[in-house]
TORSETI-952008 format. One record per residue (C-alpha): residue number from 1; residue in one letter; x, y, z. Coordinates in nm, 2 decimals. Layout:
<atoms>
atom n = NUM&res = A&east = X&north = Y&up = Z
...
</atoms>
This chain:
<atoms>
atom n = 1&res = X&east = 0.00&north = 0.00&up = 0.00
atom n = 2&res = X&east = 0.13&north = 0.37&up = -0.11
atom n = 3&res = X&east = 0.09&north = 0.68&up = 0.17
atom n = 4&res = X&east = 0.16&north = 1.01&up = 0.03
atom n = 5&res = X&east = 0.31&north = 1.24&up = 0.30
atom n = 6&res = X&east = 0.37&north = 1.59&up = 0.23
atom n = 7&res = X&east = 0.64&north = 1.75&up = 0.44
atom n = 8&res = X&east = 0.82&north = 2.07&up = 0.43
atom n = 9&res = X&east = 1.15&north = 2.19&up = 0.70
atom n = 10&res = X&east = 1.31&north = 2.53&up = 0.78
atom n = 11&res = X&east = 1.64&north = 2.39&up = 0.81
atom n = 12&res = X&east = 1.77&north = 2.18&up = 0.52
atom n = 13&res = X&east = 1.63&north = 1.82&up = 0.68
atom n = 14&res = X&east = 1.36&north = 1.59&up = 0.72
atom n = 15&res = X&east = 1.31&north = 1.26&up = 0.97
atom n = 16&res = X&east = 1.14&north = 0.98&up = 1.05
atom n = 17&res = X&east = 1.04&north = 0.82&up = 1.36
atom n = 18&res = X&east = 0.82&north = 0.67&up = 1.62
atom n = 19&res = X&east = 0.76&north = 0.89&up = 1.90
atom n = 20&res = X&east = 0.72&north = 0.62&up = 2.16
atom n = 21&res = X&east = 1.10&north = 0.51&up = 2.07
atom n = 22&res = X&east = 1.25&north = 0.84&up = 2.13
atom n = 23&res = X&east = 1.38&north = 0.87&up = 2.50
atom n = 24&res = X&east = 1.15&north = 1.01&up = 2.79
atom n = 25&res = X&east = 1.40&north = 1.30&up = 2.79
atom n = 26&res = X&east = 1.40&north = 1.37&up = 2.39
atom n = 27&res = X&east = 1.29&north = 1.68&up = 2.38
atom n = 28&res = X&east = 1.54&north = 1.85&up = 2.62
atom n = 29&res = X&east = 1.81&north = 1.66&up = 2.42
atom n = 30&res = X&east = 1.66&north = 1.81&up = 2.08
atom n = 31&res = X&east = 1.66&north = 2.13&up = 2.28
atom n = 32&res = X&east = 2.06&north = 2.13&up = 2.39
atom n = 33&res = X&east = 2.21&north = 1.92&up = 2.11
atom n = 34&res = X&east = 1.95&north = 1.84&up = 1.84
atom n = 35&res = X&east = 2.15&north = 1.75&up = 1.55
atom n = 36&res = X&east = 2.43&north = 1.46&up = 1.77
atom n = 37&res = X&east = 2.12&north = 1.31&up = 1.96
atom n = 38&res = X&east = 1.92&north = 1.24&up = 1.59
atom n = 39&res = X&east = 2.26&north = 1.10&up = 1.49
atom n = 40&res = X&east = 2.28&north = 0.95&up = 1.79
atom n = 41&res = X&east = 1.92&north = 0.77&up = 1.79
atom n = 42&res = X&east = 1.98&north = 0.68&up = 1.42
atom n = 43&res = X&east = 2.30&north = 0.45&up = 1.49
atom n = 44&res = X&east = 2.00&north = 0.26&up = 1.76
atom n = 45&res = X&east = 1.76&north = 0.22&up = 1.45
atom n = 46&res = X&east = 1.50&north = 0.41&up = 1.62
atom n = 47&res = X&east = 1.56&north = 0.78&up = 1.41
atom n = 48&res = X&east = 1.65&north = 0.89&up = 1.04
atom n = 49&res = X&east = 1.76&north = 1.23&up = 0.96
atom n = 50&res = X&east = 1.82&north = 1.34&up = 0.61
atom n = 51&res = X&east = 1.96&north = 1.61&up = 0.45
atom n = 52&res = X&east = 1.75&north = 1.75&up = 0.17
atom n = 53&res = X&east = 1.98&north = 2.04&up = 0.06
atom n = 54&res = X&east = 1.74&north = 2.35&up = 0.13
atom n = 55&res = X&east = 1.40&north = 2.48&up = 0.29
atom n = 56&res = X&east = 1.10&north = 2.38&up = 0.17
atom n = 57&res = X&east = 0.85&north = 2.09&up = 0.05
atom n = 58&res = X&east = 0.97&north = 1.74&up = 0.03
atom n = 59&res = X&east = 0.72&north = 1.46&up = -0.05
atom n = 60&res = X&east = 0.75&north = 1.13&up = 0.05
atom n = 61&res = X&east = 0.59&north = 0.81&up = -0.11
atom n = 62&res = X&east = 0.57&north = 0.55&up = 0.18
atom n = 63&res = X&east = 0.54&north = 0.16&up = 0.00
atom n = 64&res = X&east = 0.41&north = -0.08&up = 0.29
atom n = 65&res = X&east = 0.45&north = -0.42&up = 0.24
atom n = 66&res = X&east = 0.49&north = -0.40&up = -0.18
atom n = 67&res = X&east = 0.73&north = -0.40&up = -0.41
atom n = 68&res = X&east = 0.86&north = -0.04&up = -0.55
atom n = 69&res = X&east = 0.78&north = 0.09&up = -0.88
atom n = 70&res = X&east = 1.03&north = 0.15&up = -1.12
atom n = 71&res = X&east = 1.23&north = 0.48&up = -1.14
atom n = 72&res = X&east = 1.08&north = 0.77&up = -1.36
atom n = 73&res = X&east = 1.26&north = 0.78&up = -1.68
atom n = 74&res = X&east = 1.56&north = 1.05&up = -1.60
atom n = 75&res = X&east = 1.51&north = 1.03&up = -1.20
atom n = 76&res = X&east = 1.80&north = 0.87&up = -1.00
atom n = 77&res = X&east = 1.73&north = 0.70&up = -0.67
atom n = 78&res = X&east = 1.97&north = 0.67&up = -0.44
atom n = 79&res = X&east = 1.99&north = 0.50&up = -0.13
atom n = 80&res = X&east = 1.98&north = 0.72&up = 0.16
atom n = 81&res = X&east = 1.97&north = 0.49&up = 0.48
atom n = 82&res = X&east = 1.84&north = 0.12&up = 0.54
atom n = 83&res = X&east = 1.71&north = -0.07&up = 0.85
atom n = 84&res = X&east = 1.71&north = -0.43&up = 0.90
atom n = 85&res = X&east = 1.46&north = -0.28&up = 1.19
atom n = 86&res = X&east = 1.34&north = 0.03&up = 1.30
atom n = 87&res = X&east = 1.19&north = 0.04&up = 1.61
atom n = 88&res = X&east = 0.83&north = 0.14&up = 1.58
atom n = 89&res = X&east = 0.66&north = 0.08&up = 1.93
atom n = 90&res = X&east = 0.36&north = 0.20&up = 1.89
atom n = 91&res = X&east = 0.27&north = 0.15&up = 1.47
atom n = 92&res = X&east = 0.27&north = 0.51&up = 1.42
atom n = 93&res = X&east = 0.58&north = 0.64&up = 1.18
atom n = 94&res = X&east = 0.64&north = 1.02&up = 1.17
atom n = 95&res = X&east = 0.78&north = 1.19&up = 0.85
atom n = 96&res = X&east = 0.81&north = 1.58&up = 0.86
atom n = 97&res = X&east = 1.04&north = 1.85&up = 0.88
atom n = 98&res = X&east = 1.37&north = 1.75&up = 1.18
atom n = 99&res = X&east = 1.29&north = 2.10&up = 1.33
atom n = 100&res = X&east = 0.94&north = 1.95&up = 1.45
atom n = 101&res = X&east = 1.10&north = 1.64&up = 1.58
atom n = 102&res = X&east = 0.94&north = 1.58&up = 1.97
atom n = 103&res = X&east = 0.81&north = 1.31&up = 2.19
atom n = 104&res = X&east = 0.46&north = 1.45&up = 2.09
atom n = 105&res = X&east = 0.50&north = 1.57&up = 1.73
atom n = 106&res = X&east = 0.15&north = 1.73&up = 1.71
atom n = 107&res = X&east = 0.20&north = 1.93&up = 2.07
atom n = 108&res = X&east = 0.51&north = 2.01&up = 1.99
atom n = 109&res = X&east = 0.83&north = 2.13&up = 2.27
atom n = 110&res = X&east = 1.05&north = 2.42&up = 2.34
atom n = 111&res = X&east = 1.27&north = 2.25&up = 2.06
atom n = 112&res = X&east = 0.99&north = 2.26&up = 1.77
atom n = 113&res = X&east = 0.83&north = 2.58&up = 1.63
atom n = 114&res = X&east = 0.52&north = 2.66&up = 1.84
atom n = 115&res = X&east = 0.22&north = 2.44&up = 1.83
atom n = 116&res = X&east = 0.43&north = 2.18&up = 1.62
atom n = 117&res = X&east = 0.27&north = 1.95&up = 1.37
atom n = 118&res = X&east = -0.04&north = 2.01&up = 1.54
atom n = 119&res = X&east = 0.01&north = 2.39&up = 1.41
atom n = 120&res = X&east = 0.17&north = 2.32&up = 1.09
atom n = 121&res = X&east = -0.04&north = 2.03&up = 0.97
atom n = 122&res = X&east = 0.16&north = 2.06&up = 0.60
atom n = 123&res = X&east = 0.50&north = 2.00&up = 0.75
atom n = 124&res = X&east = 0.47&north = 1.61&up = 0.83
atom n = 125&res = X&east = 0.23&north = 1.31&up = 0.85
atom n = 126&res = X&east = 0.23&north = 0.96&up = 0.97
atom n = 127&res = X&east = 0.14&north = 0.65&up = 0.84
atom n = 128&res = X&east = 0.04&north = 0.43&up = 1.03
atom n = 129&res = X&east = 0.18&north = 0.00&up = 1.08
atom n = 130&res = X&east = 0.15&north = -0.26&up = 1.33
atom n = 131&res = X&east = 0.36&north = -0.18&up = 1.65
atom n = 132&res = X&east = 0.76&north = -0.37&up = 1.64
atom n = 133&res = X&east = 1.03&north = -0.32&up = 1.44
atom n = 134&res = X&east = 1.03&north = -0.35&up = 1.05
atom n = 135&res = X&east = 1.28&north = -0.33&up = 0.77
atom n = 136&res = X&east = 1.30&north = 0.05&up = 0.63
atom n = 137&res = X&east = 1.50&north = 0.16&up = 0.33
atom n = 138&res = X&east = 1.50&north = 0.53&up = 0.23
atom n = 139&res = X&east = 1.58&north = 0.64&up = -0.12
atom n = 140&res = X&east = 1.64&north = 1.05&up = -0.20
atom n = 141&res = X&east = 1.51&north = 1.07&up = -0.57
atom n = 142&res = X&east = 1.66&north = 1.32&up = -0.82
atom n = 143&res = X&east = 1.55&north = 1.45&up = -1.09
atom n = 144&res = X&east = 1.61&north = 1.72&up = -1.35
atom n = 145&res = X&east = 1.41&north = 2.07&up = -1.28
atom n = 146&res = X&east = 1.32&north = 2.12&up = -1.64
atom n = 147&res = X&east = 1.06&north = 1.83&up = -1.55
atom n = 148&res = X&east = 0.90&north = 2.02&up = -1.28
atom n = 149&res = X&east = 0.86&north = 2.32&up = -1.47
atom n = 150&res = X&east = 0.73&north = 2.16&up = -1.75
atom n = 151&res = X&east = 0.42&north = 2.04&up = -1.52
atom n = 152&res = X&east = 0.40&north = 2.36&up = -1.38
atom n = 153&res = X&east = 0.36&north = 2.46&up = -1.76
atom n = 154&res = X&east = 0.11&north = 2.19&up = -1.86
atom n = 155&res = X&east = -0.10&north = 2.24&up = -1.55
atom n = 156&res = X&east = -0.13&north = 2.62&up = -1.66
atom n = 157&res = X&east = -0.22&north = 2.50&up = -2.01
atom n = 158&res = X&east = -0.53&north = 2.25&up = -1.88
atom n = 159&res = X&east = -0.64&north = 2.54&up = -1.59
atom n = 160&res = X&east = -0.68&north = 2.84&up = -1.90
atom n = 161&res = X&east = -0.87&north = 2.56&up = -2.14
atom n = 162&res = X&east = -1.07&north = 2.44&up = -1.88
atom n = 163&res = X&east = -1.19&north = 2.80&up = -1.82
atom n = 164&res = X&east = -1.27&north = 2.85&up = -2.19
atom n = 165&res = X&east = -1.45&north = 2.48&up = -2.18
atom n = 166&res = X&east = -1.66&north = 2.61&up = -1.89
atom n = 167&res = X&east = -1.77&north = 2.91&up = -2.01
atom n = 168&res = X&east = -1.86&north = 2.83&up = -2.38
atom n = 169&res = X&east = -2.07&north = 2.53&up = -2.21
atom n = 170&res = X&east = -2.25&north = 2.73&up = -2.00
atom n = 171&res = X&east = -2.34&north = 3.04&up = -2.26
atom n = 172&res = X&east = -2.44&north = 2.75&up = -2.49
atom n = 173&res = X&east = -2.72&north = 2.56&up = -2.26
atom n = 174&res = X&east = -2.86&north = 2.89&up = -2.15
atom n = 175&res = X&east = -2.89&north = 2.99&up = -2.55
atom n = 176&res = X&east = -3.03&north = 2.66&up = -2.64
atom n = 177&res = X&east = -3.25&north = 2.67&up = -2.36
atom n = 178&res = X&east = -3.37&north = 3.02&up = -2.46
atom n = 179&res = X&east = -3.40&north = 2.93&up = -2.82
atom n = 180&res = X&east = -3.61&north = 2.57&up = -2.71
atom n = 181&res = X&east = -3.82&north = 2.76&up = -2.45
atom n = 182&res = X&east = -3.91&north = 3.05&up = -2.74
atom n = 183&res = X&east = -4.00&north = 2.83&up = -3.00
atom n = 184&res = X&east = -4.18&north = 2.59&up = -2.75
atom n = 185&res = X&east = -4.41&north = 2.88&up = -2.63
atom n = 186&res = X&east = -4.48&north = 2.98&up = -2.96
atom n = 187&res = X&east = -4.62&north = 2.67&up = -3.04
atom n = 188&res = X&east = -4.81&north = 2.60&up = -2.75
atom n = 189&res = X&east = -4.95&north = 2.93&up = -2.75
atom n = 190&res = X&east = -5.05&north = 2.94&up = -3.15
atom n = 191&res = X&east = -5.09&north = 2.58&up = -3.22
atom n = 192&res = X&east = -5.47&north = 2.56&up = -3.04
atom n = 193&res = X&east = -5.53&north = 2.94&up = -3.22
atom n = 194&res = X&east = -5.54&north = 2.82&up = -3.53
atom n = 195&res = X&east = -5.67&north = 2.49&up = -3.46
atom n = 196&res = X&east = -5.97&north = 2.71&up = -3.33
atom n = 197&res = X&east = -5.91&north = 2.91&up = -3.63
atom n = 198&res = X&east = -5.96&north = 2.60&up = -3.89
atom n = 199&res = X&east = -6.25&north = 2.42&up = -3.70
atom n = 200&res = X&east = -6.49&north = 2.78&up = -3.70
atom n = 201&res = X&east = -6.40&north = 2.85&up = -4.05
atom n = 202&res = X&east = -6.21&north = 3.19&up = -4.00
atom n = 203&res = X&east = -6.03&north = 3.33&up = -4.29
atom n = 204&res = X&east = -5.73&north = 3.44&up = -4.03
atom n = 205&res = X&east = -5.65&north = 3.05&up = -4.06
atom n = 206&res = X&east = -5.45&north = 3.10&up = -4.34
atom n = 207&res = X&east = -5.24&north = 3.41&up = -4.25
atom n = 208&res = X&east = -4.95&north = 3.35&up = -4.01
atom n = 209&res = X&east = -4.81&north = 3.01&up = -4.15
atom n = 210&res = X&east = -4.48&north = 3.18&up = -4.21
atom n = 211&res = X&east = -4.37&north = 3.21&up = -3.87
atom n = 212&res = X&east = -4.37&north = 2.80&up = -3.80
atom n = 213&res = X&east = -4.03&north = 2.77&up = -4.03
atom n = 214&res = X&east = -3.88&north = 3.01&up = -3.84
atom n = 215&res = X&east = -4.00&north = 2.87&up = -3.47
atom n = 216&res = X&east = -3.86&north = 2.53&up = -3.61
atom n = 217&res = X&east = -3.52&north = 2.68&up = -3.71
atom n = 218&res = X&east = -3.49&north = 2.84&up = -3.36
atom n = 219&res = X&east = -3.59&north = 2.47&up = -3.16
atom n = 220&res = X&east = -3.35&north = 2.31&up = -3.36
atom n = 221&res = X&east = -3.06&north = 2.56&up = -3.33
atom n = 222&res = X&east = -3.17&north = 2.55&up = -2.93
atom n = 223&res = X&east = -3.10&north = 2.16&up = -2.93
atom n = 224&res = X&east = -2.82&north = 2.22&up = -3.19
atom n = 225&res = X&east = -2.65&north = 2.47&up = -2.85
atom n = 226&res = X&east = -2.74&north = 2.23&up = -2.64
atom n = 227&res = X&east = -2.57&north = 1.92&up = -2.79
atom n = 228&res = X&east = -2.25&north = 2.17&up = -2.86
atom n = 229&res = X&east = -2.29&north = 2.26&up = -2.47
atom n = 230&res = X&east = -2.28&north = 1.89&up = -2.34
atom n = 231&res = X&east = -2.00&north = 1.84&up = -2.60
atom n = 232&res = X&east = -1.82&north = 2.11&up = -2.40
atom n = 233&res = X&east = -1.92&north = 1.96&up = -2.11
atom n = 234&res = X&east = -1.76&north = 1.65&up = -2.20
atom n = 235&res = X&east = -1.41&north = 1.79&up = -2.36
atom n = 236&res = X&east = -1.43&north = 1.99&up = -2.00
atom n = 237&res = X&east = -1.49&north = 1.66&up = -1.77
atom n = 238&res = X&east = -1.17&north = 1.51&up = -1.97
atom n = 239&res = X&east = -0.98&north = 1.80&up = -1.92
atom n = 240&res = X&east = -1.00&north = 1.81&up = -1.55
atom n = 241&res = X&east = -0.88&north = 1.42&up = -1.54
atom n = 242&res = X&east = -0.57&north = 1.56&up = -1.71
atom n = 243&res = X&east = -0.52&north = 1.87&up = -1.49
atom n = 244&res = X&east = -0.55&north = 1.61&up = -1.24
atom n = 245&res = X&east = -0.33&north = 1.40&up = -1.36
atom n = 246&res = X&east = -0.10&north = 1.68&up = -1.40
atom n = 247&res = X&east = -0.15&north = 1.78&up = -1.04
atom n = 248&res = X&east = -0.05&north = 1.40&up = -0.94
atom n = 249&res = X&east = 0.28&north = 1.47&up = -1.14
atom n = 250&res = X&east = 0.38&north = 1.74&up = -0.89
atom n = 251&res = X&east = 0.32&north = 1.56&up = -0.61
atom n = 252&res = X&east = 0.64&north = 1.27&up = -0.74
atom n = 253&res = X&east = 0.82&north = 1.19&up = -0.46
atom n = 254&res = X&east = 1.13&north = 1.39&up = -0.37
atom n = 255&res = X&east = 1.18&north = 1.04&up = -0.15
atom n = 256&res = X&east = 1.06&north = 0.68&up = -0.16
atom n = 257&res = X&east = 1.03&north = 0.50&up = 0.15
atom n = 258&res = X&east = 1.04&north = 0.10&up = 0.13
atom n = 259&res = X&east = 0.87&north = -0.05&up = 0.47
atom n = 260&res = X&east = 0.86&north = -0.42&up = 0.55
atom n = 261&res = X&east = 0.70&north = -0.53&up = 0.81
atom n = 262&res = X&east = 0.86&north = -0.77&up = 1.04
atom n = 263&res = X&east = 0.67&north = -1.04&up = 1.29
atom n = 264&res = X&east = 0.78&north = -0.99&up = 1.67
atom n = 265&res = X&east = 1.08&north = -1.21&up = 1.78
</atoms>
């Protein structure tokens, strides 16, 4: 199974960990001496700190128990750090930012940014696995940054036509409608006239016949919009599947996390 995670940091490095397998007095160590006491946790399989190179948003694509899809064409994964077993006490695996590292990541401590994860919901997430201690690997992907802005590009693209789609399908069902609600009141209103008109004999019955062609003409350009509406609507429904699509292509993992999980000893 796949967990998306979306994490950000303020200073150049994400983690991962189970609260319950940091010590009781983590967070004054993360206060005094953060980096040596991740480092420090990391050699006892119960921490991983990475260094992502600068601020910002780093996603990570969690695999549980499956294999791990190929690498994107032009992307380079490389192995960051690997566990035989990570201790994960209580089934519930942290990923976010190292500055929000804490014994209660969603509380936060003097050592994380105020009101921690809790705070900053877009920083980190957890996924969540039975409780004991399970074979991790963690790959950093790479990849070029032409690809990224070429997303950026198409999802610009599919937003503007999407707009165009939308709006032509809307003007068109409200002038079909017009044009079908016109030439259906003319009828109903003129139909029973002249049927009145033929069965008393009146001479008006034959005056007026030219206006039908042109009432038929409207109804059928009013079901002619119509149809070119719902066509809209259609090349509009695909459209967003793509923008979608396109969305999902900016949310490729910046790291891909193998977990295995182990049976207790």
């Amino acid at each position: 199974m796949r967990h998306i995670i979306d994490t950000g940091c303020d200073g150049a490095a994400v983690c991962a960990f189970d609260p319950a397998a940091l010590p009781l007095d983590a967070d004054e160590r993360l206060l005094d001496d953060p980096m040596d006491s991740m480092q420090a946790w990391q050699a006892e399989r119960r921490f991983w700190v990475g260094g992502t190179g600068g601020d910002g948003r780093y996603i990570f694509h969690v695999h549980v128990n499956e294999p791990l899809p190929e690498p994107e064409p032009g992307s380079i994964h490389t192995l960051d750090a690997q566990f035989e077993r990570f201790s994960c006490p209580s089934g519930v695996l942290w990923f976010c930012g190292a500055e929000y590292a804490a014994r209660d990541p969603v509380a936060g401590s003097e050592a994380t940014p105020t009101g921690g994860l809790g705070r900053y919901s877009t920083q980190g997430g957890r996924v969540s696995l039975p409780p004991g201690e399970h074979a991790i690997s963690i790959y950093r992907v790479e990849r070029p940054e032409a690809d990224d802005a070429a997303a950026l590009r198409q999802l610009a693209r599919d937003a503007r036509s999407i707009d165009l789609r939308v709006v032509a399908s809307m003007l068109l069902w409200l002038t079909g409608g017009l044009a079908i609600g016109l030439a259906a009141f003319v009828l109903v209103v003129s139909l029973p006239v002249k049927l009145f008109q033929w069965a008393s004999g009146s001479p008006l019955f034959r005056e007026g016949w030219h206006v039908y062609p042109i009432t038929m003409a409207v109804l059928i350009a009013g079901f002619a919009a119509i149809g070119a509406g719902r066509w809209f609507d259609v090349r509009y429904r695909r459209s967003a599947r793509g923008m979608e699509d396109d969305i999902q292509e900016l949310e490729r993992a910046d790291y891909v996390v193998s977990v295995t999980l182990r049976a207790p000893e």
